[in-house]
Backbone bond lengths (Angstrom), bond angles and torsions (degrees), N, CA, C in turn:
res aa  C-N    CA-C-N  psi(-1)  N-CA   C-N-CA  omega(-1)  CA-C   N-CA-C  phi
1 X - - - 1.471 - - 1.526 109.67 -
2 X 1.520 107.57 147.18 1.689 110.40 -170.29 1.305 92.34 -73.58
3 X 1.462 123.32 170.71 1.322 137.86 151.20 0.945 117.05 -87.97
4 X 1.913 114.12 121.98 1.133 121.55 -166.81 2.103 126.69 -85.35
5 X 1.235 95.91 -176.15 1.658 90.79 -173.52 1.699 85.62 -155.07
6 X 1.649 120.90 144.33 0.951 137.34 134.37 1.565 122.08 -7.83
7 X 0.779 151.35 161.97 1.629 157.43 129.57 1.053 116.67 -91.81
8 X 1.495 113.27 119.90 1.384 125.94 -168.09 1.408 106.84 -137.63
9 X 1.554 127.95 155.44 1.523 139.13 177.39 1.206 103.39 -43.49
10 X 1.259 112.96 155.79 1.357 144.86 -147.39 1.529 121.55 -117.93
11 X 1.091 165.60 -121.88 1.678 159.21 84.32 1.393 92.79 -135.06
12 X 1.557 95.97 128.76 1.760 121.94 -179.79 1.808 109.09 -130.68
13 X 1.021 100.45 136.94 1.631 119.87 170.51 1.649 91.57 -69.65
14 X 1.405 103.91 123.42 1.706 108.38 170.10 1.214 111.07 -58.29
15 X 1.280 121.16 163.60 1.686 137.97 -163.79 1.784 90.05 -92.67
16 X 0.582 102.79 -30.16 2.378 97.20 -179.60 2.160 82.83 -65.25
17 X 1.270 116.90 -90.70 1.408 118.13 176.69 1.154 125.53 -25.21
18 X 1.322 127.02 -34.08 1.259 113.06 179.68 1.918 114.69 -100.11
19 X 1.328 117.53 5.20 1.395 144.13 144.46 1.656 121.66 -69.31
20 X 1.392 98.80 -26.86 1.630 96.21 -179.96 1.527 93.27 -85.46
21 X 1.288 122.76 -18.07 1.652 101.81 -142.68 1.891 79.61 -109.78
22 X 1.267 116.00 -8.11 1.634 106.46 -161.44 2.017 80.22 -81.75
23 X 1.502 105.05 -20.62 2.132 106.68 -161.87 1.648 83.34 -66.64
24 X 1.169 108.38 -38.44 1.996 108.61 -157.52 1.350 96.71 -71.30
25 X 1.655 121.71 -56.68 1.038 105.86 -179.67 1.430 140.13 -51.06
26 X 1.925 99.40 -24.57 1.773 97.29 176.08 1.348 108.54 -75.66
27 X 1.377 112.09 -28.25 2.002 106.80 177.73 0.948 125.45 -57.89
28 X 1.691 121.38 -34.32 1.409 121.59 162.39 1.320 129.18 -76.64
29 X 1.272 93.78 -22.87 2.139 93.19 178.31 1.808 100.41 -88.19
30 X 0.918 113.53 -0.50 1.553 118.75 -178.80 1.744 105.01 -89.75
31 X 1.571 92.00 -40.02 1.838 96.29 -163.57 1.506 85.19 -92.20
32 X 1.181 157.98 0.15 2.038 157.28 135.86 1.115 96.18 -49.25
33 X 1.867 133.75 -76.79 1.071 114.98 171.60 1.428 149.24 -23.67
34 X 0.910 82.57 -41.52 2.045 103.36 -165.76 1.745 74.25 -73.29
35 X 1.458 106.38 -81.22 1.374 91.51 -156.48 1.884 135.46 -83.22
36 X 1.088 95.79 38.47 1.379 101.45 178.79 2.167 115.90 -165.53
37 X 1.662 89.90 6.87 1.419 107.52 -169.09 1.277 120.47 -111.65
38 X 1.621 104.77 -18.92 1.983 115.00 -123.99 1.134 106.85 -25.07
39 X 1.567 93.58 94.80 1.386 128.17 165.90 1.907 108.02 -140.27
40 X 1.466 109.67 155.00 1.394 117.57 168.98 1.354 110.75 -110.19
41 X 1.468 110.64 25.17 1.535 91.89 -172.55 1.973 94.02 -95.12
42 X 1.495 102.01 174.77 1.829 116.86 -159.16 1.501 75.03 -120.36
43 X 0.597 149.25 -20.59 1.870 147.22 -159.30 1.283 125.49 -109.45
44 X 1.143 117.50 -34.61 1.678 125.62 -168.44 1.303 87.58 -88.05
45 X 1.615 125.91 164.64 1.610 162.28 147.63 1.657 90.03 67.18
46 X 0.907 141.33 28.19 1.330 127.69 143.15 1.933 126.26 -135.89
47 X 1.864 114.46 168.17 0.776 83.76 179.92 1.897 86.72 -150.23
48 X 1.976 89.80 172.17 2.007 84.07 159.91 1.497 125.74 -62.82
49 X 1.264 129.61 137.78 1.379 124.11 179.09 1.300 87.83 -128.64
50 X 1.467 98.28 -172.94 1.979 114.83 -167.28 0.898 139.99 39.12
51 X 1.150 151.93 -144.50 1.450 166.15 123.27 1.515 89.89 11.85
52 X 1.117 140.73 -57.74 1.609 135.76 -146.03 1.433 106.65 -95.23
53 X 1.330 105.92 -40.42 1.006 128.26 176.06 1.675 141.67 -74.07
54 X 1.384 84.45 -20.16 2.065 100.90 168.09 1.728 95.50 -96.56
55 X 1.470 128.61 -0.66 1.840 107.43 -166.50 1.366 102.61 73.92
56 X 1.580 130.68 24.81 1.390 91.56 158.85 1.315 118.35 -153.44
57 X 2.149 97.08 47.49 1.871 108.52 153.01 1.018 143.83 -54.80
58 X 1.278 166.09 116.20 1.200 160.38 103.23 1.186 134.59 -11.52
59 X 1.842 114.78 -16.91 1.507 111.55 -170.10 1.813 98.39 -159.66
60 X 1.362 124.50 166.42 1.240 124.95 -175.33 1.751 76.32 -111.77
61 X 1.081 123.31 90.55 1.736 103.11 159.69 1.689 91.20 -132.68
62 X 1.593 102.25 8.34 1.400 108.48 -161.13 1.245 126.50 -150.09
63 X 1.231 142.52 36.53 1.313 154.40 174.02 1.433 139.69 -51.16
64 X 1.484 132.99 51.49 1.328 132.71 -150.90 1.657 108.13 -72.18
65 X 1.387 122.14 153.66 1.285 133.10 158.03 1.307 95.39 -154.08
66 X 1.640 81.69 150.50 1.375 116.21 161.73 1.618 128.24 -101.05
67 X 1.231 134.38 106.55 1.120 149.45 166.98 1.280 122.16 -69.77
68 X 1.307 126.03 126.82 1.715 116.98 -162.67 1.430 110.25 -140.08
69 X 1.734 99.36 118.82 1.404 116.45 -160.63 1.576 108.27 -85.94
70 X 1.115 120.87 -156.41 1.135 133.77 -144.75 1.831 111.85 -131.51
71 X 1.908 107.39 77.09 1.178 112.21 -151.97 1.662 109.44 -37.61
72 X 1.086 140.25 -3.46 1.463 131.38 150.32 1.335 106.84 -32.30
73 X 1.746 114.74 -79.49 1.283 108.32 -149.55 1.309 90.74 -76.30
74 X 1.340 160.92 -0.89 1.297 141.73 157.36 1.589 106.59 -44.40
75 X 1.049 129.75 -59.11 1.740 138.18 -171.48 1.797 84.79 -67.15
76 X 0.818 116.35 -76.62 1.704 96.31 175.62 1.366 127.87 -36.74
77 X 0.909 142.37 -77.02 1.552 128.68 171.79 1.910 113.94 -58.72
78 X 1.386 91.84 -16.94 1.817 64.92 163.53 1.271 129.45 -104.29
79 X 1.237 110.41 10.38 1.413 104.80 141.57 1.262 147.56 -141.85
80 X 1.502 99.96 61.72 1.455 121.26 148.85 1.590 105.86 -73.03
81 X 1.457 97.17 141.84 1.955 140.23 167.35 1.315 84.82 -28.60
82 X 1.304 133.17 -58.58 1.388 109.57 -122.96 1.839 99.54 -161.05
83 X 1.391 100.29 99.57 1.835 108.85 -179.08 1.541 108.29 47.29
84 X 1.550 113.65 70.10 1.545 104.66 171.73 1.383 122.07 -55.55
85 X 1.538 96.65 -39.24 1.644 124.40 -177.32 1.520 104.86 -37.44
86 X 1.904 126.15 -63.17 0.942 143.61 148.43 1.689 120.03 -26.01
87 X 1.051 122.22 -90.22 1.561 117.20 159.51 2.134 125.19 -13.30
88 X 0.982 82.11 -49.25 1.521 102.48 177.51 1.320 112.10 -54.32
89 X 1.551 115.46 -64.69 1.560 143.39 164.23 1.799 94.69 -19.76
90 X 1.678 85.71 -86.58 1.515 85.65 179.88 1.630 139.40 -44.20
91 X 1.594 108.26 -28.20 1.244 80.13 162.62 1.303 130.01 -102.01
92 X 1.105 120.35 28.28 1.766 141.24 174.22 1.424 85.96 -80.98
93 X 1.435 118.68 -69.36 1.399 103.39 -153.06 1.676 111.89 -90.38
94 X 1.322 123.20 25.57 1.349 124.21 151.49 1.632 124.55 -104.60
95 X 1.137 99.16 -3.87 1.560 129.63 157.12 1.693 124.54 -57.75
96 X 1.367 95.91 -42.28 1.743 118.80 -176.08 1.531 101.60 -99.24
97 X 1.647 124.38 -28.05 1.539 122.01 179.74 1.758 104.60 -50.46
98 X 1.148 98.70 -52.56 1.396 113.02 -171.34 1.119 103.97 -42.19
99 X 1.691 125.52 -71.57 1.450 116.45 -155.06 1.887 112.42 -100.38
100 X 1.241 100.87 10.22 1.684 104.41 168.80 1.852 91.83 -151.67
101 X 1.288 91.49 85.84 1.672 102.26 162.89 1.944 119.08 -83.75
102 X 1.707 86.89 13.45 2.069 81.56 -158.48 2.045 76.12 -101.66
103 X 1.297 118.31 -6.65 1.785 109.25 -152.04 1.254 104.35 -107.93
104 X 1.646 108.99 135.03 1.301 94.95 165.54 1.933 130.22 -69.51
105 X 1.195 93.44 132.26 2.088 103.96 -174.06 1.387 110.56 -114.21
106 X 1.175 119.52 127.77 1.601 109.53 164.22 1.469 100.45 -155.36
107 X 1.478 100.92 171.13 1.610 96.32 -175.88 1.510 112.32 -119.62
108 X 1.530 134.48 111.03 1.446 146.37 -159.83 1.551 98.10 -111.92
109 X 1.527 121.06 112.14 1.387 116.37 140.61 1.607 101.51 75.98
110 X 1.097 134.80 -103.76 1.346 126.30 -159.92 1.728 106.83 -138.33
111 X 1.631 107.35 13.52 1.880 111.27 173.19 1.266 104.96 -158.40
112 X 1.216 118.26 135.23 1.286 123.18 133.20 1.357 149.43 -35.85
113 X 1.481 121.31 98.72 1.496 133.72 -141.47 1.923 89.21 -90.19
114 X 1.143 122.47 142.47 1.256 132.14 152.53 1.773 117.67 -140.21
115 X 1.561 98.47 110.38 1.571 115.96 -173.16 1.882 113.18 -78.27
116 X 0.964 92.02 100.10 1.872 75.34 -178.15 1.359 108.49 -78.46
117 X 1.504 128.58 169.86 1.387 130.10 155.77 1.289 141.00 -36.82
118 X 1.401 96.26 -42.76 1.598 110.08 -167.66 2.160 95.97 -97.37
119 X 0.994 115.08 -6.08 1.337 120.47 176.42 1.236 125.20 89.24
120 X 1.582 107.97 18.71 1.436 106.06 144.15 1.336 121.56 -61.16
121 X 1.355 112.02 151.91 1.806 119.06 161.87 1.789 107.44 -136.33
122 X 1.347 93.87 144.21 1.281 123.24 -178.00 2.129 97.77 -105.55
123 X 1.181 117.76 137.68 1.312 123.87 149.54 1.351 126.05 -126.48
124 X 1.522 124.47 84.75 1.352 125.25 -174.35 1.537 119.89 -58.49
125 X 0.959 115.38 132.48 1.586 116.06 176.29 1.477 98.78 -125.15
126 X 1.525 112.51 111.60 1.502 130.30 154.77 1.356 111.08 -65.04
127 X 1.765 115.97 128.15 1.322 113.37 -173.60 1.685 84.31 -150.42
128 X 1.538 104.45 179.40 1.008 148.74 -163.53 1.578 118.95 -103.86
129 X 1.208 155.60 64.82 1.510 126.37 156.80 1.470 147.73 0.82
130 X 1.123 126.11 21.93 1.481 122.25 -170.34 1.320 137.15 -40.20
131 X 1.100 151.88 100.16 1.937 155.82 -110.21 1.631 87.67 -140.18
132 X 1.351 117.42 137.82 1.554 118.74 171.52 1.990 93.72 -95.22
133 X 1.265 94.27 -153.28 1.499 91.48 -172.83 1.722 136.39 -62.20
134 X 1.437 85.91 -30.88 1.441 106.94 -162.40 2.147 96.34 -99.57
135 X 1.291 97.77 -5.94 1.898 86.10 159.42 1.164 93.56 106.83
136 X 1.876 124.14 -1.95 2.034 109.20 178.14 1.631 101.08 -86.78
137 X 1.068 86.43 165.82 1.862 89.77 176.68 1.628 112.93 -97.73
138 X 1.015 95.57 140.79 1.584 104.13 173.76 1.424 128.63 -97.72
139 X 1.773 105.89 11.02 0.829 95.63 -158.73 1.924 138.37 122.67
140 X 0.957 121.74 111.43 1.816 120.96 -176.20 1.442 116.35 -58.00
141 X 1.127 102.06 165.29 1.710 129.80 -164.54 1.816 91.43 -143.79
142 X 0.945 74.36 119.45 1.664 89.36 -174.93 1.799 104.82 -127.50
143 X 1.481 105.37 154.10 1.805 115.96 175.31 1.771 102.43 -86.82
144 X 1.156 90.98 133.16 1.815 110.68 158.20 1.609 119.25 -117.06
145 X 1.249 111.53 73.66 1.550 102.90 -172.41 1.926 123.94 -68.08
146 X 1.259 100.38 24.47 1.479 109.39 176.50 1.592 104.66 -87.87
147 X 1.443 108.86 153.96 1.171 118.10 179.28 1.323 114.38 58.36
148 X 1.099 142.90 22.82 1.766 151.96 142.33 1.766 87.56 115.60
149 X 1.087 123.01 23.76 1.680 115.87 138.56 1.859 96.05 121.91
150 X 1.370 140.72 168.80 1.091 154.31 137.05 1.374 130.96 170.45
151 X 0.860 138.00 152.02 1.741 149.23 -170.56 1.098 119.94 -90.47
152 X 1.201 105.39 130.47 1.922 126.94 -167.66 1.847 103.40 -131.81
153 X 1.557 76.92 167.40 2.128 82.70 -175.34 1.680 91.19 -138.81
154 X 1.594 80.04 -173.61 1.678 104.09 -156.72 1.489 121.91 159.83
155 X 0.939 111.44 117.08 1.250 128.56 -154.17 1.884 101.69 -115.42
156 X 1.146 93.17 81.94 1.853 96.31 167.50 1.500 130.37 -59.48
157 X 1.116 107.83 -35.71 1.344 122.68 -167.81 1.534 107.47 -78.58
158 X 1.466 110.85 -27.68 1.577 91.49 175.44 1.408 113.28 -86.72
159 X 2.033 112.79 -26.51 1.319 116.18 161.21 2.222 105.16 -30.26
160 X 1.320 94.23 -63.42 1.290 91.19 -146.87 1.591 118.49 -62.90
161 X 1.611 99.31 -40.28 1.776 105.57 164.10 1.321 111.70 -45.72
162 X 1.403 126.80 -38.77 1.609 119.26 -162.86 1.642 96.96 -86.77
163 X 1.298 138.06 -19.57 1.203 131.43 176.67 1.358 105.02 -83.80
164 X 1.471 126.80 -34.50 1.328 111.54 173.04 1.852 132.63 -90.35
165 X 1.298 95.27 19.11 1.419 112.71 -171.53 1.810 83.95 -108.70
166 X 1.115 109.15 -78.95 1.489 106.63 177.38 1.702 128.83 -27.65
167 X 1.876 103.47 -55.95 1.767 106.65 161.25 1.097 111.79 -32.15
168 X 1.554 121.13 -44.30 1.513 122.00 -133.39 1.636 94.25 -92.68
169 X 0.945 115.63 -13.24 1.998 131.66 -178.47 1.190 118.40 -87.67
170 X 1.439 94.56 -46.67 1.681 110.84 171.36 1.896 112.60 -75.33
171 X 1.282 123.87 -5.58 1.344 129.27 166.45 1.800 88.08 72.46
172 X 0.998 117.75 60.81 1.812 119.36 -170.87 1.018 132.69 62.00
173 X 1.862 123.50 -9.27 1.538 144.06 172.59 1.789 101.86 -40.76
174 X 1.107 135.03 -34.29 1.394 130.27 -174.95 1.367 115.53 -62.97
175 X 1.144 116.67 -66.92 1.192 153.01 -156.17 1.350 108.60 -79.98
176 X 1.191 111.39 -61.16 2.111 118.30 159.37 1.371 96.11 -43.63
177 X 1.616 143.50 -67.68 1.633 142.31 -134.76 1.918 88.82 -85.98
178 X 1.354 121.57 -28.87 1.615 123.68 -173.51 1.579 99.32 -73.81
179 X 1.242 106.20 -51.84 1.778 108.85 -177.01 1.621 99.08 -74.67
180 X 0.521 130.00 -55.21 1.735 122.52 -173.73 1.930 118.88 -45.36
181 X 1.612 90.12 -45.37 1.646 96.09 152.12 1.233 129.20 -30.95
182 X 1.505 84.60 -75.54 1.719 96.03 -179.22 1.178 119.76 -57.44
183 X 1.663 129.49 -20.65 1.348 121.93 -164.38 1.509 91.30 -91.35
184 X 1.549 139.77 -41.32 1.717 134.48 -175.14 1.576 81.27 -80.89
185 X 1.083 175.31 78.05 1.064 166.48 56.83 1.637 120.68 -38.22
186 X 1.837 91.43 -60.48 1.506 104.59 173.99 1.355 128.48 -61.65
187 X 1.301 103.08 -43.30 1.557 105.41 175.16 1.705 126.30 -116.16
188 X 1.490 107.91 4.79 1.332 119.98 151.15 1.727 124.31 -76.38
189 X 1.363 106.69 -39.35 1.936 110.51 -132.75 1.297 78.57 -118.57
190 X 1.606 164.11 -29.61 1.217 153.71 -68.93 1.816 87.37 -108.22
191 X 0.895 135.35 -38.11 1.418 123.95 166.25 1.489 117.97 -54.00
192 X 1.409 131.39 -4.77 1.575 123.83 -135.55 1.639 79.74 -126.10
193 X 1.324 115.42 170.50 1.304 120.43 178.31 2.071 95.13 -116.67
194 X 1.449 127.02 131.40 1.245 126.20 128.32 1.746 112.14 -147.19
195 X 1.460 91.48 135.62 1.313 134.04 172.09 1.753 109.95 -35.83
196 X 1.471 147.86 137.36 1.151 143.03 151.69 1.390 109.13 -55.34
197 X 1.389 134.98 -24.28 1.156 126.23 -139.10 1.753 93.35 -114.74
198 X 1.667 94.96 -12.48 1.772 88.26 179.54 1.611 110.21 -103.69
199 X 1.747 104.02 -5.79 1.517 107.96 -172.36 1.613 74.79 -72.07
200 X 1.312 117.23 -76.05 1.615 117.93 -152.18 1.329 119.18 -43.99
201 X 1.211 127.38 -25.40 1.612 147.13 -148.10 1.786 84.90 -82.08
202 X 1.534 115.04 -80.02 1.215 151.35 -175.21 1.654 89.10 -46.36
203 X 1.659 129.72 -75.46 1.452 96.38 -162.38 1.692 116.13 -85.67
204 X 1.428 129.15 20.44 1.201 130.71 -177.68 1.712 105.37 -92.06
205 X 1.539 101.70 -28.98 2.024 103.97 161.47 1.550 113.81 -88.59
206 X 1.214 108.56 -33.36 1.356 131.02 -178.12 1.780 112.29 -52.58
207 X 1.220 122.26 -64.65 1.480 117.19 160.33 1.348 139.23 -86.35
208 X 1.335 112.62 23.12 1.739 124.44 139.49 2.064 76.78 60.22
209 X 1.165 95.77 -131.72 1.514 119.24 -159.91 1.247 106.92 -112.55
210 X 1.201 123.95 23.24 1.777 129.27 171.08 2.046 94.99 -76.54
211 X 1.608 92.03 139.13 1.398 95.52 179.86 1.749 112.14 -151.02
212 X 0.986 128.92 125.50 1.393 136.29 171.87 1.514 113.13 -21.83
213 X 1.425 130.05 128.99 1.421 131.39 178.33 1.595 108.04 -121.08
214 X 1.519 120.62 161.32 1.354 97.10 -177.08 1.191 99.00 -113.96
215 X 1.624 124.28 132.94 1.242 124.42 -155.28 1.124 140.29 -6.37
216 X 1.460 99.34 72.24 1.877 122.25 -168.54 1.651 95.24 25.28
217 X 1.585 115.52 66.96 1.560 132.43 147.05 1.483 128.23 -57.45
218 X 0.756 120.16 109.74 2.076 124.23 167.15 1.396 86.28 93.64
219 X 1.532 148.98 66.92 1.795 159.61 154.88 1.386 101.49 45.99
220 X 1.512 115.10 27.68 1.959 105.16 177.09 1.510 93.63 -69.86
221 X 1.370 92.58 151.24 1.678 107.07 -177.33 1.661 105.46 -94.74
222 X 1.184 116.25 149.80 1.833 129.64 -162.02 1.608 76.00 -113.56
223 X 1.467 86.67 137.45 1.996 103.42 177.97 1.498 79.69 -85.78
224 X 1.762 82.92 146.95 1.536 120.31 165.06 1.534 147.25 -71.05
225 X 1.930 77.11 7.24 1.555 97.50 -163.43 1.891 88.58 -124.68
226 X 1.301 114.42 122.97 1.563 111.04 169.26 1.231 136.67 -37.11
227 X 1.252 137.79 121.59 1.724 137.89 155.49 1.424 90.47 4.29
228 X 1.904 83.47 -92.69 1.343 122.03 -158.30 1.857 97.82 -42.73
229 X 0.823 120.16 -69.04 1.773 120.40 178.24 1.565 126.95 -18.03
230 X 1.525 95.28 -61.59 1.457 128.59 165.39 1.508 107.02 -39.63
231 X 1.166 125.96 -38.99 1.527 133.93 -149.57 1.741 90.77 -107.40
232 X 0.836 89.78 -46.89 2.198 76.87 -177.41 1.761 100.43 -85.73
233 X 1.478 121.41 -2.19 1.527 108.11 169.74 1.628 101.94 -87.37
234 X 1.204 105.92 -31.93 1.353 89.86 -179.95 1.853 117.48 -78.56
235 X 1.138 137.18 -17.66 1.102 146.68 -161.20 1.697 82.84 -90.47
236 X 1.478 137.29 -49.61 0.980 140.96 -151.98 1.613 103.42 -74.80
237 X 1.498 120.10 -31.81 1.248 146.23 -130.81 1.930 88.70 -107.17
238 X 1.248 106.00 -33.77 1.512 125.99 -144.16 1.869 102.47 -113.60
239 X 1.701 114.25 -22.32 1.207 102.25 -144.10 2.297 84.11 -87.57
240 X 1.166 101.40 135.70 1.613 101.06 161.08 1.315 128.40 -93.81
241 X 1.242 140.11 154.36 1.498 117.73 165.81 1.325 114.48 47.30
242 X 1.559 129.69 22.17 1.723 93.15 -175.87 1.630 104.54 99.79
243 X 1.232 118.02 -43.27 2.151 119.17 -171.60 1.536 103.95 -119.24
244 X 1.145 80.07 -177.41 1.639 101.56 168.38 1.156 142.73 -146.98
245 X 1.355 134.46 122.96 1.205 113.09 -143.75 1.286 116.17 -99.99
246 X 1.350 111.18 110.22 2.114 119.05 -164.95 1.099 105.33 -132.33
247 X 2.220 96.19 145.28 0.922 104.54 -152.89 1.736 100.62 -127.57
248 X 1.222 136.95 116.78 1.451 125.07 -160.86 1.692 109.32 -48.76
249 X 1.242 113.48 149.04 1.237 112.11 167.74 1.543 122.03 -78.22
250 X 1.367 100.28 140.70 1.331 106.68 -174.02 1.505 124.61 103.72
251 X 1.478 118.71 -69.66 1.011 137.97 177.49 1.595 119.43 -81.88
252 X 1.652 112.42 -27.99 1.598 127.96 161.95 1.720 107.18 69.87
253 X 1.380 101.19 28.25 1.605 113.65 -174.75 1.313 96.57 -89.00
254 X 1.624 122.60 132.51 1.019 130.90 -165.97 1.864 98.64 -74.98
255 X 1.375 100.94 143.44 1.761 126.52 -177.08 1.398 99.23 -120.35
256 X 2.088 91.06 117.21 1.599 95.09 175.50 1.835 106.95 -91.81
257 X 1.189 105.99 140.48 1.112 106.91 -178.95 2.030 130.23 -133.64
258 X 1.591 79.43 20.27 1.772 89.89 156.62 1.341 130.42 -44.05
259 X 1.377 106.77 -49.79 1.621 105.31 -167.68 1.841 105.15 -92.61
260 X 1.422 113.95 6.78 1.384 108.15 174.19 1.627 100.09 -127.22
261 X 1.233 138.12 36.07 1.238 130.67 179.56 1.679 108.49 -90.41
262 X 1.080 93.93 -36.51 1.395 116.90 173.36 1.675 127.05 -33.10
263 X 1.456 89.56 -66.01 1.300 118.19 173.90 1.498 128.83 -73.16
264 X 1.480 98.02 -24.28 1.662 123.89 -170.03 1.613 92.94 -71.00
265 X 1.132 124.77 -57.26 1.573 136.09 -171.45 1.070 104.24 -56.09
266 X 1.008 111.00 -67.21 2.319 119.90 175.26 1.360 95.54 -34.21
267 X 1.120 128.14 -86.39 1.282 149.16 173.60 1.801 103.92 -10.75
268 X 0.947 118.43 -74.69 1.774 130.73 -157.50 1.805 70.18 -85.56
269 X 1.316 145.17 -81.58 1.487 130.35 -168.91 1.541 111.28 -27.79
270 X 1.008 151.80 -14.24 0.979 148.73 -81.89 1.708 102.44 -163.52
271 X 1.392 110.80 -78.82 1.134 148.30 170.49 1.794 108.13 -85.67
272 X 1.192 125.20 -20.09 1.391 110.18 171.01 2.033 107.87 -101.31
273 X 1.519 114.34 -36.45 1.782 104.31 -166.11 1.475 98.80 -110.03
C-alpha cells in the first residue's frame, strides 16, 4: 500500500485563461499551417509542451508548444553555411508578424517568444517529427541557434504519458507537490532560478508511492513520517557533489540541473521544517 497524504488545495489557471490561451494557441497552429501545411486546420502538427503541458502550471507567464514542420524543410535548413537553426527561427517568427502585428515576437535561442499585452507568453518551438523504421515517432528535432547553430531532441509525449499515468496513482499527489513548488518558488525564491522541468523530474522519483487520500476515508492510516519530510530525505539521500542526477520522466533524457539546485533545496527546506 502507497503512503498516504491528506488532500489539500490545489493552484489552477482559471477556466476564462486557459480559453484565452487554447484561442492563441489555434492562431498560431493555424498561421504554421498556412505556412508550411496549406492547411487551415488550428489543431493538426502542433502541441502543449512544458510546464503546460505535463499539468503542472501555475501561471501563463509561460506557455510552450511545439509546432511540427515538414521533415523537408529540416534537410533545408540543415544545410545552410551558416546557423540554419537561426534562419529557421526567423521564419517562424515572420510567420506570427503577420497575424499578431499588435505583439511583441522575437526569436531567442531555440523558440520563438510571443509577448501578449495582458502578460501571457507563448514560446514556440519549431521541431521536427523523427519516425524509427517501422513509421513510430521517436520523437522531435528541434533548432538551437546558440553557439553558431545545432539540433537537439525531446520527446514530450512520453514526458507527458508518464506524468499522467503516475498523477493518476498518486490520486493527484504529483501534480499538487509540482504546482506547489512553483507557487513557494514564485513568491518565496523570486531572485533564484528553478527550472519546471527539474521541479517535475525530481518529484516524479522523489515521491516513490506517496499518494493523496480523501480525508483519511475508509480508517487508511496516514504515515507518521511527513510528505514534505520524505521529499528533502530523499533529495538529501540523492544529492552528489553539490547535483543531482535527473532524468525526465518518460522519455529518461538526462535533466541538467546546476542552475536550479540551488533553489530546489530552499524550496523542499522550505515546505518540509
Amino acid at each position: 500500500m502507497g503512503l498516504l497524504v491528506p488532500r489539500a488545495n490545489t493552484y489552477t489557471i482559471p477556466l476564462t485563461k486557459r480559453q484565452l490561451i487554447a484561442k492563441r494557441y489555434q492562431r498560431i497552429t493555424r498561421a504554421i499551417n498556412r505556412e508550411f501545411w496549406n492547411s487551415e486546420s488550428d489543431t493538426a502538427h502542433s502541441l502543449y509542451v512544458g510546464s503546460y503541458g505535463r499539468g503542472t502550471a501555475i501561471s501563463t507567464s509561460d506557455i510552450d508548444i511545439i509546432v511540427e514542420l515538414p521533415m523537408a524543410e529540416f534537410d533545408r535548413f540543415k544545410n545552410y553555411l551558416s546557423n540554419g537553426p537561426s534562419k529557421l527561427l526567423q521564419v517562424i517568427k515572420n510567420a506570427f508578424q503577420e497575424i499578431l502585428p499588435n505583439s511583441d515576437i522575437r526569436a531567442d535561442g531555440q523558440v520563438v517568444k510571443i509577448n501578449f499585452h495582458d502578460g501571457i507568453k507563448f514560446e514556440i518551438v519549431p521541431a521536427f517529427n523523427e519516425k524509427d523504421y517501422w513509421g513510430e515517432s521517436k520523437g522531435f528535432i528541434y533548432p538551437d541557434s546558440n553557439m553558431g547553430g545545432n539540433w537537439k531532441a525531446t520527446n514530450p509525449k512520453k514526458e507527458q504519458e508518464a506524468m499522467k499515468l503516475k498523477n493518476t496513482k498518486s490520486n493527484n499527489l504529483l501534480y499538487a507537490t509540482c504546482k506547489h513548488f512553483r507557487h513557494v518558488r514564485d513568491t518565496e525564491f523570486t531572485s533564484y532560478h528553478l527550472s519546471g522541468i527539474v521541479i517535475d523530474s525530481f518529484v516524479y522519483e522523489a515521491m516513490g508511492n506517496w499518494k493523496f487520500v480523501e480525508n483519511n476515508s475508509g480508517g487508511q492510516n496516514i504515515s507518521s513520517v511527513s510528505y514534505e519530510t520524505a521529499l528533502l530525505e530523499y533529495y538529501n539521500s540523492h544529492k552528489v557533489m553539490g547535483g543531482l542526477n535527473l532524468y525526465s520522466p518518460g522519455s529518461n533524457q538526462f535533466v541538467n540541473s546546476d542552475s536550479s539546485i540551488i533553489c530546489l533545496e530552499k524550496v523542499l527546506k522550505k515546505i518540509a521544517l
